[in-house]
N, C-alpha and C positions, 0 to 999 in steps of 0.2 A: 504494500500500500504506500504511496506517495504525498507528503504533508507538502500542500503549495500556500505559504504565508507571502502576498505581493501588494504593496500600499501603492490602493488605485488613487489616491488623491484627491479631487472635489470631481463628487461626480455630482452634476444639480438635478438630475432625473430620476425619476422613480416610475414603475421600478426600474433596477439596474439588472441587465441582461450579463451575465459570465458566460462571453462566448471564448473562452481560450480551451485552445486547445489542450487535450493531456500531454505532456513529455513523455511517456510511454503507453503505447499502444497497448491493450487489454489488462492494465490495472489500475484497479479502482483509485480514486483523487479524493481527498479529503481536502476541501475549502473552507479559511474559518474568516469568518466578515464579521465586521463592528461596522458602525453609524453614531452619526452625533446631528444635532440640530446646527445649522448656519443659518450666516445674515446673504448666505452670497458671497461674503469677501472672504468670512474666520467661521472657527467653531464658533458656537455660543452655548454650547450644552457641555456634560462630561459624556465620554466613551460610553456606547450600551456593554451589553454584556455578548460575549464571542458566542457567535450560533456557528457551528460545526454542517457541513454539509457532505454528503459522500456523492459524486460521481461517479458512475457508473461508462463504459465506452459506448458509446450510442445513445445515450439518454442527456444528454448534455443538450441544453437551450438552443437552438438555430436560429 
């Protein structure tokens, strides 16, 4: 299993689509995403708490 920890930065859209690819082909991805509230420019909230997501090959957002 492969842990992919990668700071997307300000993304201002919701939702947010994770269309990256896996690094290896037929094993499963575990993706861990946070969120905070902004004005647009900064945060203005603290960190949520880490949701954990598994990837599967094929099952991934298009």
């Amino acid at each position: 299993m492969e842990y992919l920890r990668t700071s997307l930065g300000f993304v201002p859209v919701s939702p947010y689509l994770d269309k990256r690819q896996a690094t290896q082909s037929g094993v499963p991805v575990v993706r861990e995403y946070r969120a905070c509230y902004t004005n647009y420019r900064e945060a203005i909230s603290q960190m949520s708490a880490t949701s954990s997501v598994m990837f599967l090959e094929g099952m991934a957002a298009k």
